[in-house]
C-alpha positions in Angstrom: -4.9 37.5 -16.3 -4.8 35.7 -19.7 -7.4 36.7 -22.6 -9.5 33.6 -21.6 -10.4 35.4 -18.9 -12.3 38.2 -20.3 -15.9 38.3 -21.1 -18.9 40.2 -21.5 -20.9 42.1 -18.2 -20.5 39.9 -14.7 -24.0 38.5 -14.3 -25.5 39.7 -10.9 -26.6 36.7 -9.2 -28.1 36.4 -5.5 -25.1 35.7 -2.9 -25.6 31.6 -1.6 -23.7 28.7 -0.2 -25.0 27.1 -3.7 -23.3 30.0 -5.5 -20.2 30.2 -3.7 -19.2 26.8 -3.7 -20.1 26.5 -7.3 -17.6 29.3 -7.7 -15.1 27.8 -5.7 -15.6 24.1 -7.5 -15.0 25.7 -10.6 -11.8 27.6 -9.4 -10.6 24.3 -8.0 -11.0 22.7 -11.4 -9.3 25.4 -13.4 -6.2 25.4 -11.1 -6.5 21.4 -11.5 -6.3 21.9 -15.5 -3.7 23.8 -15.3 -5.1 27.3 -16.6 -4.9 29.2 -13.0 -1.3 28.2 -12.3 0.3 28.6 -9.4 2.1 32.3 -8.3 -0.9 33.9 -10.3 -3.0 37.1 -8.6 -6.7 36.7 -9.3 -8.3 39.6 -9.4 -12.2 39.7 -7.6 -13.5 41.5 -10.7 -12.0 39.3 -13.3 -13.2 36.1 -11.6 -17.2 37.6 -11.4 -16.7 37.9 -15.0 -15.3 34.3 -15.8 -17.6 32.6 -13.3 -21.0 35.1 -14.7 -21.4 35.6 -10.5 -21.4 39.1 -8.5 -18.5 39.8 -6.4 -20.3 38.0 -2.9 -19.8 34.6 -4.3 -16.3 35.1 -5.7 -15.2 36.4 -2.1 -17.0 33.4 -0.6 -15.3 31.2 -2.6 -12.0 32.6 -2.2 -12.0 32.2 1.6 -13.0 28.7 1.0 -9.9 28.1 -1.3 -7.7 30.0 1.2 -9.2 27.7 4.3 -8.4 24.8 2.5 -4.3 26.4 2.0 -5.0 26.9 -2.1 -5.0 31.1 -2.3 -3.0 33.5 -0.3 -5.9 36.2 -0.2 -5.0 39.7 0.5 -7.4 42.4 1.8 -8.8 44.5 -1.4 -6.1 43.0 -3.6 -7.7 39.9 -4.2 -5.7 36.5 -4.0 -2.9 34.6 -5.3 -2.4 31.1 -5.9 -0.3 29.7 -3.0 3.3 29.0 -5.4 4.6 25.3 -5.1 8.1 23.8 -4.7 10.0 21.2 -3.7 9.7 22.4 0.4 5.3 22.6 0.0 5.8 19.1 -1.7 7.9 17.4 1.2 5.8 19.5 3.7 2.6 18.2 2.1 3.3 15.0 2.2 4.6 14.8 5.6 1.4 16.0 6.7 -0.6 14.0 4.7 1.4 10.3 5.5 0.8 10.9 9.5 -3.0 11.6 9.2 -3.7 8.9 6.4 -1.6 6.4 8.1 -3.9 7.7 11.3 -7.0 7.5 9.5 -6.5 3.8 7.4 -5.6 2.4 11.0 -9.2 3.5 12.3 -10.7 2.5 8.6 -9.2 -1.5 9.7 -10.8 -1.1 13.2 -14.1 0.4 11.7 -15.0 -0.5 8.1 -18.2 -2.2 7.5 -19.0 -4.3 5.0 -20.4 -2.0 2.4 -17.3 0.5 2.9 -15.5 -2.7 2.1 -17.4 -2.9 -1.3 -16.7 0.7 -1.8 -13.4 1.0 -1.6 -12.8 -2.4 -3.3 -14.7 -0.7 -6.7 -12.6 2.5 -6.3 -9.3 0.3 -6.3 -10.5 -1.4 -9.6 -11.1 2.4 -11.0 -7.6 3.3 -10.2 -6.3 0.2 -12.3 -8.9 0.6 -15.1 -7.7 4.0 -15.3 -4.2 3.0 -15.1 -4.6 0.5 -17.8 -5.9 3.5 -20.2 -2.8 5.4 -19.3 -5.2 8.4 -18.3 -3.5 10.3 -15.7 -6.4 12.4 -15.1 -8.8 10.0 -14.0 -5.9 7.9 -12.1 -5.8 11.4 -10.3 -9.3 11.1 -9.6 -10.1 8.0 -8.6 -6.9 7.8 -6.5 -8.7 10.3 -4.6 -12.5 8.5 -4.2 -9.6 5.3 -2.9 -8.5 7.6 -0.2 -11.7 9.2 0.4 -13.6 6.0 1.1 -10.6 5.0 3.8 -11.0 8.3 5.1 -15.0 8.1 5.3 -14.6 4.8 6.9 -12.7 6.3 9.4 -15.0 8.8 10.5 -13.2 12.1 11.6 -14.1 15.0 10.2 -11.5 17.1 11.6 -8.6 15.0 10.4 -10.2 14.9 6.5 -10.5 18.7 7.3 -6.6 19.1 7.7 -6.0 16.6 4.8 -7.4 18.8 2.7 -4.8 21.5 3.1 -3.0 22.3 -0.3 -4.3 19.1 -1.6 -5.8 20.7 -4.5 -2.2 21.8 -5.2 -0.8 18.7 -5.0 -3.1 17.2 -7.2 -2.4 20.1 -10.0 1.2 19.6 -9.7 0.3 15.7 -10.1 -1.1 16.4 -13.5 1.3 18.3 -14.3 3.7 16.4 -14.1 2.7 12.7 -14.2 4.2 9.3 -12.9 7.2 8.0 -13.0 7.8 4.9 -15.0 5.9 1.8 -13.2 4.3 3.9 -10.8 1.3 3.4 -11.7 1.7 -0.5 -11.5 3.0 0.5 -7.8 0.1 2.3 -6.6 -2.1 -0.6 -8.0 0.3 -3.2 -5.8 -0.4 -0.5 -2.7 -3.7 0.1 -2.8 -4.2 -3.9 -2.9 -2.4 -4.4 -0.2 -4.1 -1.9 1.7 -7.5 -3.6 0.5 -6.3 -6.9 2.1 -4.9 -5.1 5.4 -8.1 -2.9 6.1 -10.4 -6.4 5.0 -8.4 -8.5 8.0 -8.9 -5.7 10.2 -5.5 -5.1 11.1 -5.1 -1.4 11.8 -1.6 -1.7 12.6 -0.2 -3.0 9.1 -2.8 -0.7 7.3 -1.6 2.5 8.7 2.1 1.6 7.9 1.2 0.5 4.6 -0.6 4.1 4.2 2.2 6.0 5.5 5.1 3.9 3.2 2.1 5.0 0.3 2.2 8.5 0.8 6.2 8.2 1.0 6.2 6.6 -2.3 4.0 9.5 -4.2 6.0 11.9 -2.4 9.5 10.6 -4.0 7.8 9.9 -7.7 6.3 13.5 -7.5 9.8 15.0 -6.8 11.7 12.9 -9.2 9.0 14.3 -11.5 9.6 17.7 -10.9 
């Protein structure tokens, strides 16, 4: 593990759901940023040091990351960050079009008018971040877009699936970036999915999801 890793004593702190998922937050967020890449082992004993926790939360936290597909975790080796290619991307996102194309269907059928409102302002984050050129926030608030079609759809166990390697695929996102005009495309998309979920017509919604998803998919591996 890389010298930014290493630090004074672990600080013992008292093993909760508060303290694990801080842990596993701030994991996320380092394998976001790039400085736990993926392919890497992390070691229990080095992470209680970088996150000032004891080893409960750290373990906690790792089985959260591997529930949601980020770690590989091994029994008394600790874990690795799940590697990515070309196959995880394709697989990813052949996952992800079916259940989003599922989920912005039932968004159309259910929305209300305040979800409306919500997504509406996350669609104008995504082009105010877009116009700054700032990939990490167009990352971001891409995802609150998603996440209010997804709350609006109301199933818990589909958003629980979605969430396999999406971490992932958002690190390899900022990684890499967008293609030229993409990010004039996914403005275009996400408006058209505003208009489709606002006339209630699941049907057009869910394709225009699925041919989204497509699109990222092709744009990330061009990327890569």
């Amino acid at each position: 593990m890389s010298a930014s890793l290493r630090s004074s004593a672990p600080v013992v702190a008292p093993l909760s759901a508060t303290t694990a998922t801080r842990v596993a937050a701030d994991l996320r967020r380092r394998i976001l940023s790039g400085e736990l890449a993926p392919g890497q082992r992390l070691k229990i004993d080095e992470l209680a040091v970088l996150c000032e926790v004891s080893h409960m939360p750290v373990r906690e936290a790792l089985r959260e990351l591997e529930g949601e597909g980020v770690l590989d975790v091994l029994p008394h080796r600790g874990a690795t960050i799940r590697g990515v290619d070309e196959r995880f991307v394709r697989n990813f996102y052949d996952v992800r079009g079916a259940i989003e194309g599922m989920l912005t269907g039932r968004c159309a059928e259910r929305i209300d008018a305040a979800g409306l409102a919500v997504l509406k302002a996350a669609a104008r984050e995504v082009e105010a971040a877009a116009a700054r050129r700032d990939a990490e926030a167009i990352v971001a608030a891409n995802r609150r877009f998603h996440d209010a079609i997804n709350a609006a759809a109301d199933n818990p166990e589909a958003q629980r699936m979605l969430a396999q390697g999406r971490v992932l695929a958002d690190a390899l996102r900022l990684r890499f970036g967008y293609g030229a005009g993409r990010s004039d495309a996914i403005i275009a998309e996400h408006a058209a999915l505003v208009r489709a979920i606002g006339k209630r017509d699941a049907a057009r919604a869910a394709d225009i999801a699925l041919r989204h998803c497509m699109r990222a998919r092709d744009d990330l591996l061009a990327r890569m």
